[in-house]
gemmi code that builds the backbone of each chain (N, CA, C; Angstrom):
import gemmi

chains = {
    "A": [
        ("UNK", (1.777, -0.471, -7.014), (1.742, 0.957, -6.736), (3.090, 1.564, -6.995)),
        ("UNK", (3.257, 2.677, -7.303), (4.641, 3.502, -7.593), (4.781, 4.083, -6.189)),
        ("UNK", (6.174, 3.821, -6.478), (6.844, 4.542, -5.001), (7.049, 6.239, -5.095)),
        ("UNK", (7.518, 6.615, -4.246), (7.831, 7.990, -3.926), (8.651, 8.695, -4.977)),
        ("UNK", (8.050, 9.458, -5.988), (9.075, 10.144, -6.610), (9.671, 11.591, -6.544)),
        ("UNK", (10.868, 11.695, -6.654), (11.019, 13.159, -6.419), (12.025, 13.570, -7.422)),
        ("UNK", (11.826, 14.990, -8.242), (12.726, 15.590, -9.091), (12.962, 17.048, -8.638)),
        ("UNK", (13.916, 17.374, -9.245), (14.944, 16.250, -9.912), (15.705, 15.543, -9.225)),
        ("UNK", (16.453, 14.728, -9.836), (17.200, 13.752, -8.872), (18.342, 14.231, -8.391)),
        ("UNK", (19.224, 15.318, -9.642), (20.417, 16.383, -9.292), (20.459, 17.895, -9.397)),
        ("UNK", (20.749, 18.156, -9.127), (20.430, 19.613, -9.047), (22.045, 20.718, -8.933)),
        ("UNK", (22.300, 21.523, -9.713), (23.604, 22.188, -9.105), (23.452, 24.032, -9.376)),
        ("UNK", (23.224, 24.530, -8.197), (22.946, 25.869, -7.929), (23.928, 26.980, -7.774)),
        ("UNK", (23.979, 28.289, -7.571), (25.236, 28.654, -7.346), (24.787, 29.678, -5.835)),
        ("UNK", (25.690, 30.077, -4.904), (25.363, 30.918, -3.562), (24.187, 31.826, -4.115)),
        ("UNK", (23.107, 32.152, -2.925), (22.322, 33.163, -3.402), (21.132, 32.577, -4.031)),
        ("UNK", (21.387, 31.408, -4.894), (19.985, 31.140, -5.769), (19.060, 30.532, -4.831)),
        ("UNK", (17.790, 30.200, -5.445), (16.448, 29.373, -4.362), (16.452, 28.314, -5.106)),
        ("UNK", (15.982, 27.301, -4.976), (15.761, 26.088, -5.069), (14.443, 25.227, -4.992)),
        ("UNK", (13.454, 25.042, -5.439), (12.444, 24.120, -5.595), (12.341, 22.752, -6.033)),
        ("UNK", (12.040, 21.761, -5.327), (12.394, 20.648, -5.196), (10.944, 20.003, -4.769)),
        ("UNK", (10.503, 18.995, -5.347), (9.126, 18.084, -5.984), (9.058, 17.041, -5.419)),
        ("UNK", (8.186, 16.125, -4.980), (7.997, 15.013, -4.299), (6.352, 14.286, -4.742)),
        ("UNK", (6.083, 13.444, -4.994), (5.109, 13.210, -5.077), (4.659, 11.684, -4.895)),
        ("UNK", (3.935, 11.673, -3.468), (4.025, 10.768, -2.646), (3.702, 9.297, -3.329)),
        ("UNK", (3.052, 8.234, -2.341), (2.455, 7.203, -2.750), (1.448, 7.250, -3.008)),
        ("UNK", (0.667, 7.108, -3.842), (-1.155, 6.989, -4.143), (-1.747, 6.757, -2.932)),
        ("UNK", (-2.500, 7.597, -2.644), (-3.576, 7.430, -1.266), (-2.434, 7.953, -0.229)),
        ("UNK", (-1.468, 7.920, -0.119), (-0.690, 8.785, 1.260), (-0.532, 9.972, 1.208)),
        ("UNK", (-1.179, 10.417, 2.600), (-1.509, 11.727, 2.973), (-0.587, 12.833, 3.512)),
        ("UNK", (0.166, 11.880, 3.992), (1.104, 13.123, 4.742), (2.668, 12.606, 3.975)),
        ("UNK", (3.285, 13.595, 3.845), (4.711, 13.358, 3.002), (5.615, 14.338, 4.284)),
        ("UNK", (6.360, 13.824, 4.703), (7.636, 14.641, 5.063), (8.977, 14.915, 4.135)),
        ("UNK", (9.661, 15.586, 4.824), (11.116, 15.800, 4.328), (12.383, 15.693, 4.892)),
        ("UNK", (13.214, 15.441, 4.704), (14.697, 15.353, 5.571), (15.536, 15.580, 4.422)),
        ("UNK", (16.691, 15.995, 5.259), (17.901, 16.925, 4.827), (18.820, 15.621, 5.253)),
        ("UNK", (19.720, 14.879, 4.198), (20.973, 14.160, 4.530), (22.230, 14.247, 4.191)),
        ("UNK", (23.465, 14.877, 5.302), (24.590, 15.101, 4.851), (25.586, 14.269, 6.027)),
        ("UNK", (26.997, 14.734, 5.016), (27.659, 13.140, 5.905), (27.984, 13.728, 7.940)),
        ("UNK", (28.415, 15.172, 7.558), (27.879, 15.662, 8.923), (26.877, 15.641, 10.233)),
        ("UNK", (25.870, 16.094, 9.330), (24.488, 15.794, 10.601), (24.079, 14.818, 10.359)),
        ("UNK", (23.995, 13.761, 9.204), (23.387, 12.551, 9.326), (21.623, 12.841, 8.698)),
        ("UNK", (20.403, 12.370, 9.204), (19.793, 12.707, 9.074), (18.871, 13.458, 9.413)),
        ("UNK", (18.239, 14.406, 9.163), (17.332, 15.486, 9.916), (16.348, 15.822, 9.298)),
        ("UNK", (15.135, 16.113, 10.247), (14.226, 16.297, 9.689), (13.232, 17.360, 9.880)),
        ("UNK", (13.245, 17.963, 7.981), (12.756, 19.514, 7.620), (11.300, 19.881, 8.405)),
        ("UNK", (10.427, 19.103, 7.897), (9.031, 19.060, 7.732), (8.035, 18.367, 7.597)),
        ("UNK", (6.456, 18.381, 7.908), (5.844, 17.350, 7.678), (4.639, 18.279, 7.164)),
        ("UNK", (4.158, 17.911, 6.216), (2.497, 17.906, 5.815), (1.250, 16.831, 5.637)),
        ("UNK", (0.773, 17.282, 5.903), (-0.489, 16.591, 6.137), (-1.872, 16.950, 5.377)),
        ("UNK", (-2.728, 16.599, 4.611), (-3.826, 17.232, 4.008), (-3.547, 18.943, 3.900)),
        ("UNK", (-2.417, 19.204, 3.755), (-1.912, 20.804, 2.464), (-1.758, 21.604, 4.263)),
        ("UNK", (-1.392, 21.045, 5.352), (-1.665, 21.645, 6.456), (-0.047, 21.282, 7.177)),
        ("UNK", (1.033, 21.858, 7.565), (1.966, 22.152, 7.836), (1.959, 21.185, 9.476)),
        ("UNK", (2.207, 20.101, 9.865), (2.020, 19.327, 11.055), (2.854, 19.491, 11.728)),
        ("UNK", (4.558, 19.833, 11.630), (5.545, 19.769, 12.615), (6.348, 19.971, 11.805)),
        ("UNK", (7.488, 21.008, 12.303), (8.991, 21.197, 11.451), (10.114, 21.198, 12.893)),
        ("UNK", (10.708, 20.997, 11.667), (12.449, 20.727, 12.489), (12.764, 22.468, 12.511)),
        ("UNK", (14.220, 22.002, 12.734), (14.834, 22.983, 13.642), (15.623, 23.646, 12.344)),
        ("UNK", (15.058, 24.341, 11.383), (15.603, 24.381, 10.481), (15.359, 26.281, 9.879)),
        ("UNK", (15.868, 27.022, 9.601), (16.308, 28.484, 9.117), (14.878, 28.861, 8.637)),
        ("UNK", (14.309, 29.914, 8.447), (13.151, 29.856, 7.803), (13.491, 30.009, 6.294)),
        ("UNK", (14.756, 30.106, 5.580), (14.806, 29.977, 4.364), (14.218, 28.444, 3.484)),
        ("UNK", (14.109, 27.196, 4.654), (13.636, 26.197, 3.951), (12.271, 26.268, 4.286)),
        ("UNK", (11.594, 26.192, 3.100), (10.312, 26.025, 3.612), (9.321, 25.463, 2.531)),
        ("UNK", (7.648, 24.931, 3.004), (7.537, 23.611, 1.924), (6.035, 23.888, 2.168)),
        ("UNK", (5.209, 23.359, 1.166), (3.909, 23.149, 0.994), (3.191, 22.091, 0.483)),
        ("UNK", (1.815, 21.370, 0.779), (1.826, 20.710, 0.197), (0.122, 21.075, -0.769)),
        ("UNK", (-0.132, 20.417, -1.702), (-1.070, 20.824, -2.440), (-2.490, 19.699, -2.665)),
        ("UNK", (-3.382, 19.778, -3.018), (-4.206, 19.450, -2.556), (-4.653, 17.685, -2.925)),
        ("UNK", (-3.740, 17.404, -3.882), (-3.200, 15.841, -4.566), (-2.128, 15.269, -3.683)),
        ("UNK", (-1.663, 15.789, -2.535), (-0.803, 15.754, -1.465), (0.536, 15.599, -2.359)),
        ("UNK", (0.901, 16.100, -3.154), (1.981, 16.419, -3.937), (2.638, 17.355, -3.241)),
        ("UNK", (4.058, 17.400, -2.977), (5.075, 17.945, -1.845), (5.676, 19.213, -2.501)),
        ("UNK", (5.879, 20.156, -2.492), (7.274, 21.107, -2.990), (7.866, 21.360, -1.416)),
        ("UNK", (9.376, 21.740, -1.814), (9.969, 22.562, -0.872), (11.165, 22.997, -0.980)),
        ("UNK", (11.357, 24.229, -0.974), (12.100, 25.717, -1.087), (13.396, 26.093, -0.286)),
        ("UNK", (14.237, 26.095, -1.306), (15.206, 26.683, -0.614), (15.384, 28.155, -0.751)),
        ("UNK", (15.610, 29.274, -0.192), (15.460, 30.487, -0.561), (17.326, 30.742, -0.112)),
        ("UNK", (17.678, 31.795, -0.935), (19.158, 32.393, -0.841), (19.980, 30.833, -0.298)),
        ("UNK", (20.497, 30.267, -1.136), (21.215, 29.194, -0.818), (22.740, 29.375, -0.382)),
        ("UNK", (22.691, 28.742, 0.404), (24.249, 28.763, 1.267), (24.962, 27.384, 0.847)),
        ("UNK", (26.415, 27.222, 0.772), (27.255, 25.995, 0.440), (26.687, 25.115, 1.661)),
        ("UNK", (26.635, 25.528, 3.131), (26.051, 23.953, 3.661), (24.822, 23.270, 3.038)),
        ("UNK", (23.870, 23.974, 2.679), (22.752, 23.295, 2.182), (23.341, 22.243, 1.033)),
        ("UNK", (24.145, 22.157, 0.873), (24.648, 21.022, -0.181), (24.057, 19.361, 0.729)),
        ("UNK", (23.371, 19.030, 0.134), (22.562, 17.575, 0.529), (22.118, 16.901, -0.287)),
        ("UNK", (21.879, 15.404, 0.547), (20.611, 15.064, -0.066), (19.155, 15.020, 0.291)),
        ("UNK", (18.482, 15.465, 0.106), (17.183, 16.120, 0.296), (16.285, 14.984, 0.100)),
        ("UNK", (15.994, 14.034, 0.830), (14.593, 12.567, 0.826), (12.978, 13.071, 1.248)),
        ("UNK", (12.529, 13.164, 0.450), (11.074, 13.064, 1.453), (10.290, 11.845, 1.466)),
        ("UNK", (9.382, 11.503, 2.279), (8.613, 10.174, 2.463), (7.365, 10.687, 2.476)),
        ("UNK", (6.226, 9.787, 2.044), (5.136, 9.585, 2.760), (4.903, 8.282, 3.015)),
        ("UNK", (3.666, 8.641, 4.037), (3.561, 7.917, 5.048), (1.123, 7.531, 4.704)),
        ("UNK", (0.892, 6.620, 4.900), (-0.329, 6.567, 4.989), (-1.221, 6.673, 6.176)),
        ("UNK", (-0.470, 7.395, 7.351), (-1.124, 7.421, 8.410), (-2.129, 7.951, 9.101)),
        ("UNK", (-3.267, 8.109, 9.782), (-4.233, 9.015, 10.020), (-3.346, 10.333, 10.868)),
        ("UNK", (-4.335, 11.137, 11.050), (-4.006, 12.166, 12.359), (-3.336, 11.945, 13.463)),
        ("UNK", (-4.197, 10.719, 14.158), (-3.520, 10.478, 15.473), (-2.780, 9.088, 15.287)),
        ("UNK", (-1.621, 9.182, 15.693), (-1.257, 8.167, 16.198), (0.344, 8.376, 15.196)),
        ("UNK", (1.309, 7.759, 15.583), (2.926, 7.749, 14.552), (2.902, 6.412, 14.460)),
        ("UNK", (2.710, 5.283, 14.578), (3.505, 4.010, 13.983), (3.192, 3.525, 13.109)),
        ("UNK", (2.799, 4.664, 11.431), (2.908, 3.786, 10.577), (4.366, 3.861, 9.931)),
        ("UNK", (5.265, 3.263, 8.967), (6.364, 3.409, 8.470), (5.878, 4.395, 7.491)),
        ("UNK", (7.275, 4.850, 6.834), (7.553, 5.966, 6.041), (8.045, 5.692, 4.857)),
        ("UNK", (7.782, 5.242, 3.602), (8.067, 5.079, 2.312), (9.407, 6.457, 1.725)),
        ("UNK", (10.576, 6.263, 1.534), (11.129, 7.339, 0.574), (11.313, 7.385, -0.589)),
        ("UNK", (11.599, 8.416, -0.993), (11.825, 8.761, -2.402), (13.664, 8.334, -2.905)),
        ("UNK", (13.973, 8.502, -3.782), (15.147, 8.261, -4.147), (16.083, 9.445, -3.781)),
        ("UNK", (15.383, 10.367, -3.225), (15.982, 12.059, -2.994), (16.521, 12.563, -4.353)),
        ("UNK", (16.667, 13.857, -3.850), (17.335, 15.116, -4.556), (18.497, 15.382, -4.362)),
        ("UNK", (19.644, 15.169, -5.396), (21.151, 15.377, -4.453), (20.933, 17.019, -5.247)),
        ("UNK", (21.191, 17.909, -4.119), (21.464, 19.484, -4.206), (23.097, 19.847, -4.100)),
        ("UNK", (23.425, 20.271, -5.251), (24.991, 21.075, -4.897), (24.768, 22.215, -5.074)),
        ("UNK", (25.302, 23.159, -3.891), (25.629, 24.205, -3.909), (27.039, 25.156, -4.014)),
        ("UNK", (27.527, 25.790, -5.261), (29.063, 25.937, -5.587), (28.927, 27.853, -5.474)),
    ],
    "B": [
        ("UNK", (14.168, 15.228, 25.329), (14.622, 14.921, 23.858), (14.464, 14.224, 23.748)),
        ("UNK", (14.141, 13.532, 22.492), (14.336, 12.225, 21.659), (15.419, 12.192, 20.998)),
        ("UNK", (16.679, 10.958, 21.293), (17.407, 11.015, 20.334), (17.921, 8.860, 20.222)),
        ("UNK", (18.296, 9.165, 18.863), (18.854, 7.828, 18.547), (20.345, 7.544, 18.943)),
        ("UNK", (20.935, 6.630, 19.517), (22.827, 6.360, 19.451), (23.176, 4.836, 18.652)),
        ("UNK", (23.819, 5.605, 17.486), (23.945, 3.955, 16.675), (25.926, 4.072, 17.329)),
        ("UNK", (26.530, 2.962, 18.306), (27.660, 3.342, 18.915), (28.794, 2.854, 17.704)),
        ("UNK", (28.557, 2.295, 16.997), (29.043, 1.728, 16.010), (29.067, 2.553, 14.608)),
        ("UNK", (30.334, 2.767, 14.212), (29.888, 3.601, 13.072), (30.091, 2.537, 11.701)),
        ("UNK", (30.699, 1.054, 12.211), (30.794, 0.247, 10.846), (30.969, -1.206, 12.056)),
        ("UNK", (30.008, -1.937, 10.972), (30.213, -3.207, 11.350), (30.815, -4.459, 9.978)),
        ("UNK", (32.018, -5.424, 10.810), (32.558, -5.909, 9.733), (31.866, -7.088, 10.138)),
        ("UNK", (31.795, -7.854, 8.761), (31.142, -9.673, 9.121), (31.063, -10.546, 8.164)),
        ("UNK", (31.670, -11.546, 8.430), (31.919, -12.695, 7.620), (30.649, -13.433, 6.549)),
        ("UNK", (30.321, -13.756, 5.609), (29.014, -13.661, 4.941), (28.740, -15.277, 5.550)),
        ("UNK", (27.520, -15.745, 6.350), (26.997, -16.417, 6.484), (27.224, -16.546, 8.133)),
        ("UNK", (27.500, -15.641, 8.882), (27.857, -15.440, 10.153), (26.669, -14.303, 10.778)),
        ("UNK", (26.709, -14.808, 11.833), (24.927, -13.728, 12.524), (25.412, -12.479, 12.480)),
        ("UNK", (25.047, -11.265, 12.786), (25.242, -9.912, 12.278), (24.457, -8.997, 13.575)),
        ("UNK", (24.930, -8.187, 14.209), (24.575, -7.443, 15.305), (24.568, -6.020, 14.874)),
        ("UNK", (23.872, -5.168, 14.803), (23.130, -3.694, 14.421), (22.982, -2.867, 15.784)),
        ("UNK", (23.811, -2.301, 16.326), (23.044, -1.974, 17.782), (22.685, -0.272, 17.734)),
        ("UNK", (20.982, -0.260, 18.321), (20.577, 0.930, 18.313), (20.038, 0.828, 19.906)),
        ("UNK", (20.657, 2.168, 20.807), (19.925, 2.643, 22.063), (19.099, 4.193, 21.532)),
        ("UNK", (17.989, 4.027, 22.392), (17.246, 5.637, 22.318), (16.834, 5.984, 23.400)),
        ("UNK", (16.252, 7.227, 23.179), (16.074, 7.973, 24.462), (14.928, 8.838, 24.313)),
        ("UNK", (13.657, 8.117, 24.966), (12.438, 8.990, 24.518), (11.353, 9.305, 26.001)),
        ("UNK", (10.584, 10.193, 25.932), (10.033, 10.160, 27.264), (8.494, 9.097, 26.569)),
        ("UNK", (8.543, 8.272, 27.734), (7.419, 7.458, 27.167), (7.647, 6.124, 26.309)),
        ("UNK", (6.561, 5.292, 25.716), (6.953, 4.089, 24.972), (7.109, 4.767, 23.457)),
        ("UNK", (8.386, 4.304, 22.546), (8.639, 4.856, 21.564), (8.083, 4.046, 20.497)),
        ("UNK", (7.934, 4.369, 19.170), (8.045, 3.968, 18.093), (9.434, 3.910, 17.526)),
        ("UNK", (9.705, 2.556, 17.110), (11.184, 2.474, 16.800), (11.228, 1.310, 15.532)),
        ("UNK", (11.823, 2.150, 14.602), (12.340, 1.786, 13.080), (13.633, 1.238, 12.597)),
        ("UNK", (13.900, 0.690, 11.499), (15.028, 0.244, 11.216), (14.678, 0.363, 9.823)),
        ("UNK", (16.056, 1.002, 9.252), (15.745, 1.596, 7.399), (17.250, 0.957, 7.257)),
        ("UNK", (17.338, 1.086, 5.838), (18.386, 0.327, 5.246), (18.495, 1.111, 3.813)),
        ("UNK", (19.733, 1.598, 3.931), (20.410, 2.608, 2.407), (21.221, 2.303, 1.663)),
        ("UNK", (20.868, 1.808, 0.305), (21.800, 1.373, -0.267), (22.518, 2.272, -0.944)),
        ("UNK", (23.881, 2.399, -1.884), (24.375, 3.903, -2.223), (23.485, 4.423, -3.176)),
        ("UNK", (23.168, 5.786, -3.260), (22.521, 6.249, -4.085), (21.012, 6.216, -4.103)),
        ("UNK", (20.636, 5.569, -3.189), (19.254, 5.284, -2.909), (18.574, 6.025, -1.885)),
        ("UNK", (17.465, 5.975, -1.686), (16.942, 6.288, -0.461), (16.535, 5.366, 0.080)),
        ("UNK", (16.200, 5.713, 1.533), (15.799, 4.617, 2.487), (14.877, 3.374, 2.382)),
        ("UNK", (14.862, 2.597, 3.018), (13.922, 1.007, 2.421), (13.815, 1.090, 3.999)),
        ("UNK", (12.596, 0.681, 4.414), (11.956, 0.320, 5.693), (12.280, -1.027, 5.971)),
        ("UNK", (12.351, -1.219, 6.714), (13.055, -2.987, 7.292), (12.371, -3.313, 8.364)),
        ("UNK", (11.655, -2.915, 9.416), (10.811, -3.412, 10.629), (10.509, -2.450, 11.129)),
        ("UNK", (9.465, -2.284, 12.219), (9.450, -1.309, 13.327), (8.643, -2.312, 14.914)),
        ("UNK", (8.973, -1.514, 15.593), (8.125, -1.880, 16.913), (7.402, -1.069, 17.342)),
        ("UNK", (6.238, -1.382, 17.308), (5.202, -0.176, 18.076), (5.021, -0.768, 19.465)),
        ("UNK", (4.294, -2.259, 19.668), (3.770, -2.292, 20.608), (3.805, -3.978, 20.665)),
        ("UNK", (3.549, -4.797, 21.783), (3.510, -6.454, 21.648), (4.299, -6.974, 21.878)),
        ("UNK", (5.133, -8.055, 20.813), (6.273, -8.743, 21.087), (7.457, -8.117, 21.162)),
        ("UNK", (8.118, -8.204, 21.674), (9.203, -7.810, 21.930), (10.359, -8.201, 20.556)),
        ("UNK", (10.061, -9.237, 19.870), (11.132, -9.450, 18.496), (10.206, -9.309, 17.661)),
        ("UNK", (10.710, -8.185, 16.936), (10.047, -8.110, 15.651), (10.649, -8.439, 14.053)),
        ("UNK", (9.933, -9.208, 13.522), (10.557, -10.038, 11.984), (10.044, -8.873, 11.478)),
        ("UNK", (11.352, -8.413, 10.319), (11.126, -7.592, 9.152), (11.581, -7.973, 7.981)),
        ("UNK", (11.457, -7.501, 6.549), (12.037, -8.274, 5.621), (13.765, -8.317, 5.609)),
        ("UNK", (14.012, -8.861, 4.333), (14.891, -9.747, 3.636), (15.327, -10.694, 5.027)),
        ("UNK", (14.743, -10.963, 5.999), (15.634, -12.169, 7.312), (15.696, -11.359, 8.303)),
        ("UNK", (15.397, -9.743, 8.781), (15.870, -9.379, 9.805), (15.154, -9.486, 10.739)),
        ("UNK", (15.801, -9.128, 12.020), (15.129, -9.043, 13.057), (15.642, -8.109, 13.931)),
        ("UNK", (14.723, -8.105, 14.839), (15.105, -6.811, 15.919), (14.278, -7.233, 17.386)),
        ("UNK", (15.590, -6.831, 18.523), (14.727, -7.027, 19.487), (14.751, -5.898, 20.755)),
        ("UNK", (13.336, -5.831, 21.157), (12.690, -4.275, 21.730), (13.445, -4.736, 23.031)),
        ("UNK", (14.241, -4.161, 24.040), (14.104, -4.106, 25.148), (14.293, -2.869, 26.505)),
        ("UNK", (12.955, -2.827, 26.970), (12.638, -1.668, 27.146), (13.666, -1.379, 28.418)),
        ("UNK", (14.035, -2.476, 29.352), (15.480, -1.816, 29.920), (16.117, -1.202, 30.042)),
        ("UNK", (16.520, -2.010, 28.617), (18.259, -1.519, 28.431), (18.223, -0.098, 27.280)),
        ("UNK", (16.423, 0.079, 26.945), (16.062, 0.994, 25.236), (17.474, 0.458, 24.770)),
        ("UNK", (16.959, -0.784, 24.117), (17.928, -0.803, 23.181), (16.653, -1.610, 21.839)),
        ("UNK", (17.354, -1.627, 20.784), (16.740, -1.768, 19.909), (17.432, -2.530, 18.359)),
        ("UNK", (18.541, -3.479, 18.919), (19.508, -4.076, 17.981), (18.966, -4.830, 17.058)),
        ("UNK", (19.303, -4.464, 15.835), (19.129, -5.517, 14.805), (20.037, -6.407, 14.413)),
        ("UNK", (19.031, -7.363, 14.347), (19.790, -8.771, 13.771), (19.605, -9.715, 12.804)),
        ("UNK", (20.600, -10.456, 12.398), (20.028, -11.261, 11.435), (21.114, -12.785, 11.388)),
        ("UNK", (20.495, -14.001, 11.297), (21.261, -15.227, 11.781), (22.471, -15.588, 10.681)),
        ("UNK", (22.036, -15.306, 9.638), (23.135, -15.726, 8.097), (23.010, -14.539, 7.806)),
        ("UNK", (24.318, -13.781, 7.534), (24.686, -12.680, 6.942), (24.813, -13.063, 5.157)),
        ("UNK", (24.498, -11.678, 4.102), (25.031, -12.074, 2.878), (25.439, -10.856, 2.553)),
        ("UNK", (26.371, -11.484, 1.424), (27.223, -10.170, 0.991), (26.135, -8.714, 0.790)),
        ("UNK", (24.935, -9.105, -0.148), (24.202, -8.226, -0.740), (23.555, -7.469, 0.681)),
        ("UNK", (23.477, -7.662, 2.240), (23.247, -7.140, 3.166), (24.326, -5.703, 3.235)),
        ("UNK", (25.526, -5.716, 3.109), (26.293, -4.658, 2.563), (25.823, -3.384, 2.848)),
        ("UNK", (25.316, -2.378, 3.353), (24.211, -1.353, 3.177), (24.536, -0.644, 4.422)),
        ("UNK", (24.063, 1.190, 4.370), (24.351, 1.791, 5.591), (22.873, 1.702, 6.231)),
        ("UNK", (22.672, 1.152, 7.982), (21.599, 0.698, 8.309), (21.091, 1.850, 9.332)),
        ("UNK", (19.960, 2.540, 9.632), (19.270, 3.842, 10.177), (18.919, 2.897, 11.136)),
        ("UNK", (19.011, 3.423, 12.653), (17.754, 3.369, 13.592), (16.942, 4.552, 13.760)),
        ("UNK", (15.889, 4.524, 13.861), (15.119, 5.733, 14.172), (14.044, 5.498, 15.532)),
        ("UNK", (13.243, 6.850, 15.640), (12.116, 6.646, 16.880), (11.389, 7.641, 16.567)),
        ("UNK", (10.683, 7.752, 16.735), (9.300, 8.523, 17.146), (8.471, 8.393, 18.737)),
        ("UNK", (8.495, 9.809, 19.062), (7.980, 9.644, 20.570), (6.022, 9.206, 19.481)),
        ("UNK", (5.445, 8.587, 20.377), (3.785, 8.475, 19.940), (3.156, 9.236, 20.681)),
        ("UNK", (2.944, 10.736, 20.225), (2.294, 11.384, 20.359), (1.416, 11.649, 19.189)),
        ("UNK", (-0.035, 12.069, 19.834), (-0.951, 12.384, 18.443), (-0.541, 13.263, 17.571)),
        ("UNK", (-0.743, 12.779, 15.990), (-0.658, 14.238, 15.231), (0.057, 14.028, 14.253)),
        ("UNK", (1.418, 13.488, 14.785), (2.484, 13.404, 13.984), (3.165, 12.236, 12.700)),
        ("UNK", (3.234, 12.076, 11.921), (3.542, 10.507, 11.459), (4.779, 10.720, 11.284)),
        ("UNK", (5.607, 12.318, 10.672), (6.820, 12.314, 9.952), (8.080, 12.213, 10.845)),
        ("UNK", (8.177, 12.485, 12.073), (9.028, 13.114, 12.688), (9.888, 12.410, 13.500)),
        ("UNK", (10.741, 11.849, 12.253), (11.633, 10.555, 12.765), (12.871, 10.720, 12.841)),
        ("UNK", (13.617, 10.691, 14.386), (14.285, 10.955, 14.806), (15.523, 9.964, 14.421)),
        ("UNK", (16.427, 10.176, 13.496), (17.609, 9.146, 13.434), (19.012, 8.919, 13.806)),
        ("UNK", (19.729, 7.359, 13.801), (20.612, 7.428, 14.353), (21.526, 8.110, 13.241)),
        ("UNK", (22.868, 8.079, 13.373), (24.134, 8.423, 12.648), (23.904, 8.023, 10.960)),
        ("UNK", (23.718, 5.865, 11.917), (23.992, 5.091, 10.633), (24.852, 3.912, 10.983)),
        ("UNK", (24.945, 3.246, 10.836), (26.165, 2.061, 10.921), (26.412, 1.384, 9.488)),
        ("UNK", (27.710, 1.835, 8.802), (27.490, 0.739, 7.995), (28.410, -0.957, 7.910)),
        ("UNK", (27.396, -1.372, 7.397), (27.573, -2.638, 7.742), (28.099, -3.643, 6.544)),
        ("UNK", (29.426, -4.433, 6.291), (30.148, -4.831, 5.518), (30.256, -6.207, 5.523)),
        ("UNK", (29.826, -7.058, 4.783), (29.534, -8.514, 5.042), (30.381, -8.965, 3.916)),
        ("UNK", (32.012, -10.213, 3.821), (32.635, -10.213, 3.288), (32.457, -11.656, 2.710)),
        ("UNK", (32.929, -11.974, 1.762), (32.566, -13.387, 1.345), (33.409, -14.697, 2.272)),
    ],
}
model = gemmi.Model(1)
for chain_id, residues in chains.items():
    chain = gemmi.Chain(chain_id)
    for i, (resn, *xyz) in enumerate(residues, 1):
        res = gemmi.Residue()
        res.name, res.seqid = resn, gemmi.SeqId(i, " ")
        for name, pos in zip(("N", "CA", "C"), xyz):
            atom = gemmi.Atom()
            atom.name, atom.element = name, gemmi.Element(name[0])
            atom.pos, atom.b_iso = gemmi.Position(*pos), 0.0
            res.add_atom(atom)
        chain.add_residue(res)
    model.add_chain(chain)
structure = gemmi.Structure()
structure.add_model(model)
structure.setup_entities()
């Protein structure tokens, strides 16, 4: 099976621009999240989807924001970009049902985002 | 809150010498608790988790980890260290509540330096 891919892999924006950023999970996994990694906060986490249905978000600006589509293929948006958003941007999926969290989380190679 | 404490921000270790990873958390309830492993430039690789049962759980390349609900601690270990172990190592958790699969709470990071 192919792992988690996400493009692009680099990305370099300037203040002000938006940002769209691709993920496209493991075959048959349903829900894909996202996390934001910088050497500051460490890791955090954006968002989760589930069958194209928005399950839980972090604590995060409403400028980031993400969808998923009906191949459970991931996007997610940066709108008016600021220099902290400079990261690396991982999302995972995960093959888990509705209820329950202990399955593990597969990632992608992430998105390194610069913002200048 | 849920949160992870990796107290260690680098661990040094001789290559073929046992290797100590220490993760405490803090969750209301029995947690789901992970261990990921980053190599540079990569994204995360899953290495074990504990949901529920034994208390030591075997994950790949040799590791291990052991649950104790005490002390919530959640240290990884491994008996022969090798250089190629080298890598910055995640604890994470998830409270198990229904619904959720993505929403994984992580530590800092420790990285961990295994010398010949």
């Amino acid at each position: 099976k192919a792992g988690v891919t996400q493009t692009p892999r680099y990305l370099i924006k300037t203040r002000g621009q938006q940002v769209t950023l691709s993920c496209s999970p493991i075959s048959g996994h349903r829900s894909v999240s996202w996390y934001q990694q910088t050497p500051g906060q460490g890791l955090q986490f954006l968002f989760e989807y589930f069958s194209e249905t928005q399950r839980n978000k972090g604590n995060f600006p409403g400028r980031f924001s993400g969808r998923q589509f009906s191949n459970s293929r991931s996007e997610m948006n940066v709108s008016t970009l600021e220099l902290g958003d400079s990261a690396l941007y991982l999302c995972a999926s995960s093959s888990g049902r509705i209820a329950g969290g202990g399955n593990e989380q597969f990632f992608g190679p992430g998105t390194r985002l610069t913002v200048l | 809150a849920q949160s992870v404490a990796q107290p260690e921000d680098q661990v040094n270790v001789a290559e073929g010498n046992p290797l100590t990873v220490k993760c405490t958390y803090s969750v209301s309830g029995n947690p789901y608790l992970f261990w990921y492993v980053q190599y540079p430039n990569r994204g995360l690789q899953f290495l074990l988790k504990y949901i529920t049962g034994d208390n030591l759980v075997k994950g790949s390349y040799g590791f291990e980890a052991e649950f104790n609900k005490s002390q919530t601690s959640f240290h990884l270990k491994k008996p022969s260290a090798l250089v190629s172990d080298s890598a910055l190592y995640f604890c994470a958790v998830r409270e198990p509540h229904g619904g959720s699969q993505g929403n994984l709470i992580f530590g800092k990071g420790t990285k961990l330096s295994v010398k010949p």
